[in-house]
C-alpha positions in Angstrom: 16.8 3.7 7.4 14.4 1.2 8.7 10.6 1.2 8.6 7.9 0.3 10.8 5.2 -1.1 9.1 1.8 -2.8 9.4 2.2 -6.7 8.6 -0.6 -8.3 9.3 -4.1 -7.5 10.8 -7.1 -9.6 11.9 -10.0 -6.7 11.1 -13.1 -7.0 13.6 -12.6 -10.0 15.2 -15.0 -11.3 18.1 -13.7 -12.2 21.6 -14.7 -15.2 22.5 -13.0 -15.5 25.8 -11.2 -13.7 28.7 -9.6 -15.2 30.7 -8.2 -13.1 34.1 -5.9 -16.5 35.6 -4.7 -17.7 32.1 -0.7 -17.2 31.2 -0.9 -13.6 29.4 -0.9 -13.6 26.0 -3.9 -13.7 23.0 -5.0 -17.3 22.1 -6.2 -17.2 18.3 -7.7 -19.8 16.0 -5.0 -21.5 14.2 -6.3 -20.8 10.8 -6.5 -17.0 11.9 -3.0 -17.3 12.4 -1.9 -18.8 9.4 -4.2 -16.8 7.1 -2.9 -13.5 8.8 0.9 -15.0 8.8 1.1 -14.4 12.5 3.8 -16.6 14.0 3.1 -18.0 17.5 4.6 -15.6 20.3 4.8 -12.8 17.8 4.1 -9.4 19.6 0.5 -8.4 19.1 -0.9 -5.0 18.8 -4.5 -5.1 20.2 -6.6 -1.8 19.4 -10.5 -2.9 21.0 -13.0 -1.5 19.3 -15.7 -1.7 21.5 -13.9 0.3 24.4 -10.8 2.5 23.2 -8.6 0.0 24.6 -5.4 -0.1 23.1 -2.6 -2.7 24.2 0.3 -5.2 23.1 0.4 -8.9 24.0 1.9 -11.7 22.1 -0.2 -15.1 20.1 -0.5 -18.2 21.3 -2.4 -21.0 19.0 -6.0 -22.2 19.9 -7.4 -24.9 17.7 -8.3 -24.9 13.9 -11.4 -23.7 13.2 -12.7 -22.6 16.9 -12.7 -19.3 16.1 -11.1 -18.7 19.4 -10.1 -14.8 20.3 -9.1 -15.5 24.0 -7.6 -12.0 25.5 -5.8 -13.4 28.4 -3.7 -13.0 32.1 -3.8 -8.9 32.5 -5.1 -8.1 29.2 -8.3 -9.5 30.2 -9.0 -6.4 31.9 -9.2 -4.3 28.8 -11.6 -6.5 26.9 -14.6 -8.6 27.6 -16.3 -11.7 25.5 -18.6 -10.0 22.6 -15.7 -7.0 22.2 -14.9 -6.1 18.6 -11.1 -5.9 18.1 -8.1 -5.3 15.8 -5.1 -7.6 15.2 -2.1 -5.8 14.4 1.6 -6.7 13.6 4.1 -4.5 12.3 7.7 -5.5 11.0 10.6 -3.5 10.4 11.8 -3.2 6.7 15.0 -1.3 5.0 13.2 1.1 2.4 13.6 -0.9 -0.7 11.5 -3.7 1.0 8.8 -1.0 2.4 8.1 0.2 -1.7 7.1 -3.4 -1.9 5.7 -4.3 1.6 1.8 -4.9 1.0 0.4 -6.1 4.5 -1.7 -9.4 4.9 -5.3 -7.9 5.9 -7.5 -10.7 7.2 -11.6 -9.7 7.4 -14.0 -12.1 9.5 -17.8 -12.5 10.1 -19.5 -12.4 13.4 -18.1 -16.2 14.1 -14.7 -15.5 13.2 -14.3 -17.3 10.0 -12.7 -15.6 6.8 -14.9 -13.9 4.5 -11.8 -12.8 2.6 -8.3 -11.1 2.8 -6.5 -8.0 0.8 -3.1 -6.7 0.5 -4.6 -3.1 0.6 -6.7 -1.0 2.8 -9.3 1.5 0.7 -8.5 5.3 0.2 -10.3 6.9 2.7 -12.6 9.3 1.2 -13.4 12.4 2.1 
Protein backbone atom coordinates (compact mmCIF):
# COMPACT_ATOMS: atom_id res chain seq x y z
CA UNK A 1 0.00 0.00 0.00
CA UNK A 2 1.07 3.49 -0.74
CA UNK A 3 0.85 6.60 1.31
CA UNK A 4 0.12 10.09 0.71
CA UNK A 5 1.97 12.21 2.88
CA UNK A 6 2.87 15.78 3.65
CA UNK A 7 6.57 16.57 2.35
CA UNK A 8 7.29 19.79 2.69
CA UNK A 9 5.48 23.08 3.75
CA UNK A 10 6.28 26.76 3.69
CA UNK A 11 4.08 27.91 6.99
CA UNK A 12 2.71 31.61 6.71
CA UNK A 13 4.28 32.85 4.01
CA UNK A 14 3.55 36.54 2.54
CA UNK A 15 2.50 37.14 -1.02
CA UNK A 16 4.36 39.37 -2.49
CA UNK A 17 2.94 39.46 -5.91
CA UNK A 18 0.03 38.44 -8.17
CA UNK A 19 0.21 38.37 -11.16
CA UNK A 20 -3.19 37.79 -13.49
CA UNK A 21 -1.06 37.69 -17.21
CA UNK A 22 1.98 35.72 -15.84
CA UNK A 23 2.38 31.85 -17.13
CA UNK A 24 0.45 29.98 -14.17
CA UNK A 25 2.32 28.60 -11.63
CA UNK A 26 3.83 29.97 -8.00
CA UNK A 27 7.16 31.83 -8.24
CA UNK A 28 9.12 31.25 -4.81
CA UNK A 29 12.38 32.60 -3.46
CA UNK A 30 15.07 30.25 -4.32
CA UNK A 31 16.22 29.72 -0.83
CA UNK A 32 12.50 28.89 0.10
CA UNK A 33 12.75 26.33 -2.26
CA UNK A 34 15.75 24.74 -1.31
CA UNK A 35 15.20 24.99 2.49
CA UNK A 36 11.65 23.41 1.95
CA UNK A 37 13.19 20.70 -0.72
CA UNK A 38 10.69 21.78 -3.21
CA UNK A 39 11.90 20.98 -6.74
CA UNK A 40 11.06 23.39 -9.49
CA UNK A 41 7.61 22.42 -11.32
CA UNK A 42 6.77 20.22 -8.42
CA UNK A 43 2.86 20.37 -7.87
CA UNK A 44 1.98 22.77 -5.15
CA UNK A 45 -0.80 22.62 -2.64
CA UNK A 46 -1.74 26.25 -1.83
CA UNK A 47 -4.27 26.48 1.30
CA UNK A 48 -4.59 30.86 1.76
CA UNK A 49 -5.06 31.71 4.89
CA UNK A 50 -6.32 35.00 4.66
CA UNK A 51 -9.45 33.95 2.40
CA UNK A 52 -10.31 29.98 2.58
CA UNK A 53 -8.85 29.61 -0.66
CA UNK A 54 -7.64 26.35 -1.33
CA UNK A 55 -5.79 25.44 -4.73
CA UNK A 56 -2.89 23.42 -6.61
CA UNK A 57 -0.32 25.08 -8.88
CA UNK A 58 3.18 24.03 -9.52
CA UNK A 59 6.92 26.19 -8.35
CA UNK A 60 8.80 28.08 -10.46
CA UNK A 61 12.18 29.75 -9.02
CA UNK A 62 12.31 33.55 -8.28
CA UNK A 63 15.69 34.83 -7.01
CA UNK A 64 17.70 34.08 -3.75
CA UNK A 65 16.87 36.05 -1.13
CA UNK A 66 13.77 38.21 -2.65
CA UNK A 67 11.48 36.60 -0.65
CA UNK A 68 9.28 36.43 -3.59
CA UNK A 69 5.64 34.54 -3.17
CA UNK A 70 4.29 35.44 -6.68
CA UNK A 71 0.66 33.50 -7.06
CA UNK A 72 0.36 33.66 -10.74
CA UNK A 73 -1.80 33.19 -14.32
CA UNK A 74 -5.44 31.97 -12.85
CA UNK A 75 -4.42 31.44 -9.37
CA UNK A 76 -4.08 35.00 -9.05
CA UNK A 77 -7.67 35.16 -8.60
CA UNK A 78 -7.61 33.31 -5.29
CA UNK A 79 -5.02 35.42 -3.56
CA UNK A 80 -3.92 38.99 -3.39
CA UNK A 81 -0.39 40.68 -2.33
CA UNK A 82 -0.34 40.82 1.74
CA UNK A 83 -2.37 37.21 1.79
CA UNK A 84 -0.98 34.72 4.35
CA UNK A 85 -0.56 31.29 2.86
CA UNK A 86 0.50 27.56 3.22
CA UNK A 87 2.98 25.65 1.07
CA UNK A 88 2.23 22.20 0.83
CA UNK A 89 3.73 19.03 -1.00
CA UNK A 90 2.91 15.62 -0.41
CA UNK A 91 4.72 12.42 -1.78
CA UNK A 92 3.69 9.05 -2.05
CA UNK A 93 5.68 6.44 0.16
CA UNK A 94 5.32 2.38 0.53
CA UNK A 95 4.59 1.98 4.45
CA UNK A 96 7.99 1.11 5.60
CA UNK A 97 9.17 4.61 4.30
CA UNK A 98 5.92 6.45 5.85
CA UNK A 99 7.13 4.99 9.73
CA UNK A 100 10.22 7.00 8.83
CA UNK A 101 8.80 9.90 6.66
CA UNK A 102 9.31 13.18 8.85
CA UNK A 103 8.25 16.26 6.58
CA UNK A 104 10.57 19.36 5.97
CA UNK A 105 8.45 22.21 7.75
CA UNK A 106 9.77 25.63 6.86
CA UNK A 107 8.51 28.76 9.22
CA UNK A 108 9.10 32.52 7.98
CA UNK A 109 8.71 36.15 9.36
CA UNK A 110 6.68 38.84 7.86
CA UNK A 111 9.56 39.25 5.00
CA UNK A 112 9.75 35.78 4.18
CA UNK A 113 13.04 34.85 5.48
CA UNK A 114 13.54 31.59 7.71
CA UNK A 115 13.23 31.95 11.33
CA UNK A 116 13.66 28.20 11.54
CA UNK A 117 12.50 24.74 10.24
CA UNK A 118 11.25 21.27 12.15
CA UNK A 119 10.66 17.83 11.09
CA UNK A 120 7.41 17.78 13.32
CA UNK A 121 4.28 19.65 13.81
CA UNK A 122 3.22 20.11 17.73
CA UNK A 123 0.36 17.85 19.35
CA UNK A 124 -2.50 19.79 19.16
CA UNK A 125 -3.85 20.24 22.54
CA UNK A 126 -6.96 20.26 23.66
Amino acid sequence: MELTLLKSKLHRVTVTHAELDYEGSCAIDDDLLRTGNIREYEQLHIYNITNGERFSTYAIRAEAGSGIISINGAAAHKASTGDLIIICTYAGFAEAEANAHKPQLVYVDPQNRVTHTSKQIAVQAA
